[in-house]
C-alpha positions as CSV (number, residue, x, y, z in Angstrom):
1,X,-28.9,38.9,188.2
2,X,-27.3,39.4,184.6
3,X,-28.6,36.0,183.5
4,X,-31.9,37.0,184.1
5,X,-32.2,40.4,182.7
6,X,-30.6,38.8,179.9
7,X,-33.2,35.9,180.1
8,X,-36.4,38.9,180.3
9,X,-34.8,41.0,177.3
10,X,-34.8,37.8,175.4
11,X,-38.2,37.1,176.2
12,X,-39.7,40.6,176.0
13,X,-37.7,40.8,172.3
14,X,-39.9,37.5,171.4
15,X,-43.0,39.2,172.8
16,X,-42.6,42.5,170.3
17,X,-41.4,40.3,167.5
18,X,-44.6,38.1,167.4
19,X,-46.7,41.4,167.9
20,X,-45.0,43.6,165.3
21,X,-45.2,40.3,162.5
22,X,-49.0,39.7,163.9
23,X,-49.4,43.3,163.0
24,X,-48.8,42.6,159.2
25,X,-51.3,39.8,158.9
26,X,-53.8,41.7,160.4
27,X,-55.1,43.4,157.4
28,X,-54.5,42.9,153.4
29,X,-54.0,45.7,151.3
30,X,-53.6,46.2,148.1
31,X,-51.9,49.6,146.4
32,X,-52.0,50.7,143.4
33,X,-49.3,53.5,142.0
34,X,-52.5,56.1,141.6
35,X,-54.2,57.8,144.4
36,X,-57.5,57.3,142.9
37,X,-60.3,55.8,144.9
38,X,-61.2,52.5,142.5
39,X,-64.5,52.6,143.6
40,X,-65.6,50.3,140.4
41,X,-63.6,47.3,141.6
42,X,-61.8,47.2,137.7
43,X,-58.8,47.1,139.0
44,X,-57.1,44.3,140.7
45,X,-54.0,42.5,142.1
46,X,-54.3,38.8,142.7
47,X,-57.8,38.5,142.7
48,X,-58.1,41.9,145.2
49,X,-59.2,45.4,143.9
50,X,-56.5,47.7,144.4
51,X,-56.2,50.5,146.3
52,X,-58.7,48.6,149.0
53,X,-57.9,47.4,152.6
54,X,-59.9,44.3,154.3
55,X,-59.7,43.3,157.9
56,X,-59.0,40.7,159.3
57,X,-57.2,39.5,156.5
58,X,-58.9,37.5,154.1
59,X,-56.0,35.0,153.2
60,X,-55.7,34.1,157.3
61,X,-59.2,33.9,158.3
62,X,-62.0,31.4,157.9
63,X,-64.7,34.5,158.6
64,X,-65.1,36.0,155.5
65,X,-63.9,35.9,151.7
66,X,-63.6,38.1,149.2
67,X,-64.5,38.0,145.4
68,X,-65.0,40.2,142.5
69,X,-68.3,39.6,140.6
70,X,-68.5,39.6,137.0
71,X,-71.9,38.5,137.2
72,X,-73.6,41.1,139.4
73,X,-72.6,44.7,138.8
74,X,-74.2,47.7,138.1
75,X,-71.0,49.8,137.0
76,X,-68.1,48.6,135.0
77,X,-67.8,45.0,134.2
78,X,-67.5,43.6,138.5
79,X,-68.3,44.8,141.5
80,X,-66.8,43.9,145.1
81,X,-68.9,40.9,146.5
82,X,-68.5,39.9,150.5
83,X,-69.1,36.4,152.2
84,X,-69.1,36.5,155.7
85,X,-69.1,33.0,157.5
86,X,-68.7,34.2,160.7
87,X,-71.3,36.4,163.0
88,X,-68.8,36.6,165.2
89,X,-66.3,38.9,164.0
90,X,-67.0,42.3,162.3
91,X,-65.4,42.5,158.8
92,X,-63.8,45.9,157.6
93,X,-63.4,47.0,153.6
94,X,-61.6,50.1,153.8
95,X,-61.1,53.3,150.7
96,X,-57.7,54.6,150.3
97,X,-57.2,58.1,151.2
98,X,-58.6,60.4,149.3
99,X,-57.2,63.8,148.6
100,X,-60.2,66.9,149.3
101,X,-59.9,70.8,149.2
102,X,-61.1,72.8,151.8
103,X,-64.1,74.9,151.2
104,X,-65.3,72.5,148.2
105,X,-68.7,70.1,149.1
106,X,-67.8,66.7,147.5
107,X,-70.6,63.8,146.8
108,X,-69.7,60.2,148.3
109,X,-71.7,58.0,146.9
110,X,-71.7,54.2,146.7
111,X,-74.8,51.4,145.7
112,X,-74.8,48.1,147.5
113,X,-77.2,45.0,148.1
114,X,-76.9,42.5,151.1
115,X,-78.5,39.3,152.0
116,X,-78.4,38.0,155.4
117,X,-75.3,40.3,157.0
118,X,-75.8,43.9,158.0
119,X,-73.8,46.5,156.6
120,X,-72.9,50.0,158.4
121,X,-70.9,52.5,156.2
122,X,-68.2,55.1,158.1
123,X,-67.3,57.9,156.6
124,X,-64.0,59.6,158.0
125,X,-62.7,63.0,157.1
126,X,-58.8,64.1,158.2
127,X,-56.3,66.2,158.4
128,X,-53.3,67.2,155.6
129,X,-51.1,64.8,157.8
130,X,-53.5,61.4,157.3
131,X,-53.2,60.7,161.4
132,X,-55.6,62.9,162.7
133,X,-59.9,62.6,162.3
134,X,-61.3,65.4,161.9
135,X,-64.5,63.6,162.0
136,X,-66.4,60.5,161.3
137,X,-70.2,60.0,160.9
138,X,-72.2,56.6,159.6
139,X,-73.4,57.7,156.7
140,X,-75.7,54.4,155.4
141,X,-76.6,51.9,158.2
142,X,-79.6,49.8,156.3
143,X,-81.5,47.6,158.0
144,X,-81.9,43.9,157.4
145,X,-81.6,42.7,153.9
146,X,-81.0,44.9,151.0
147,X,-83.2,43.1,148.1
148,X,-81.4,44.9,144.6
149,X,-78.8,47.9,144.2
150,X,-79.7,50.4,146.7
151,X,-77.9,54.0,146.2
152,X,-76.6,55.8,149.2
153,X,-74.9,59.2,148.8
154,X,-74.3,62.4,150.5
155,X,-73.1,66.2,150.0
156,X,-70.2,66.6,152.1
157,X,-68.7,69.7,152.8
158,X,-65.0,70.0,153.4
159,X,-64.0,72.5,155.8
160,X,-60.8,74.5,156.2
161,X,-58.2,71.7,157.3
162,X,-59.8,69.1,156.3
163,X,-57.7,67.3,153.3
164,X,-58.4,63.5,153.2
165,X,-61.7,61.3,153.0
166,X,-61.9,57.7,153.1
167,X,-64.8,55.2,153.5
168,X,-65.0,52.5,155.7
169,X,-67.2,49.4,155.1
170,X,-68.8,47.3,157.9
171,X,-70.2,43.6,157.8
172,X,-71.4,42.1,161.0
173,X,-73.5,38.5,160.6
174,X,-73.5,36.0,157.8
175,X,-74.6,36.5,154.5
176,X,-73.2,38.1,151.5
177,X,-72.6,41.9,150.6
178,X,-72.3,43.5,147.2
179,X,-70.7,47.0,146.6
180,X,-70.3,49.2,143.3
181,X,-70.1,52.4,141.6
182,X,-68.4,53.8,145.0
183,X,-67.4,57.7,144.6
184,X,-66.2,60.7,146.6
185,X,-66.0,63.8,143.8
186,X,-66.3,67.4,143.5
187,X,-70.3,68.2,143.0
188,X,-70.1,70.9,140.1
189,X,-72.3,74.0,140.8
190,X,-75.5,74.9,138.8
């Protein structure tokens, strides 16, 4: 009987050790020591922009890459391109938290330009704790090919609680994405 509960805990250690190092391969991230949002892509570590999060992981999957584009831009000198190999899997580019104040209306804004994949855009407001949603809402979902930079911004108002906003960037199907000039800041009064 000891030898095999000794025999399942060895096994059933195995089985958490695989999950918990499958876990950190799952996603790359990249921080930086600010909490700013990086929205131009300008700055990088090892070829990624910082402060971004892309899932699966780029580096251990054949469905998509990731590349910053000196070429096409509309902000800055690069912006955040996307190739996506794979229909099969949906590819996540996700924002850092961003710090919000209650009772303030912020603009989130980003331009992008797709050929062949689509693209949905999430945004996802939180609590002062960064575990809860408060709530989430697609805020761009074009449709088919997006020929040239095409703007998408809202207002968004920030209610009482609400302390953290972060943008969460969708590619389904094959083809390439480009993103820029992504923002979430205070609109200024009149």
């Amino acid at each position: 009987m000891r030898t095999v509960a000794a025999l399942l805990a060895v096994i059933l250690l195995a089985m958490a050790a695989l999950i918990l190092s499958s876990c950190g391969s799952h996603e790359l991230f990249r921080s930086g020591s600010s909490s700013y949002l990086n929205g131009g892509f300008e700055l990088t570590d090892d070829g990624y922009p910082v402060n971004w999060a892309f899932g699966p992981n780029p580096k251990t999957t054949d469905s998509f890459s990731v590349f910053l584009d000196t070429e096409v831009h509309i902000a800055g000198t690069q912006s955040l391109r996307i190739e996506s190999s794979a229909a099969s899997a949906t590819k996540v580019i996700r924002s850092q938290r961003i710090p919000v104040s209650g009772g303030t209306t912020y603009r989130v804004a980003f331009s992008a330009m797709t050929e062949g994949c689509t693209l949905r855009v999430r945004r996802t407001v939180m609590d002062s704790s960064g575990t809860t949603n408060m709530r989430a809402d697609e805020i761009a979902v074009p449709k088919g090919t997006v020929e040239g930079w095409q703007y998408f911004g809202e207002a968004l108002a920030i209610a009482p609680g609400e302390a953290k906003v972060f943008l969460t960037f969708l590619v389904d199907g094959v083809g390439t994405l480009w993103c820029d000039a992504v923002t979430i800041e205070e609109e200024l009064s009149s």
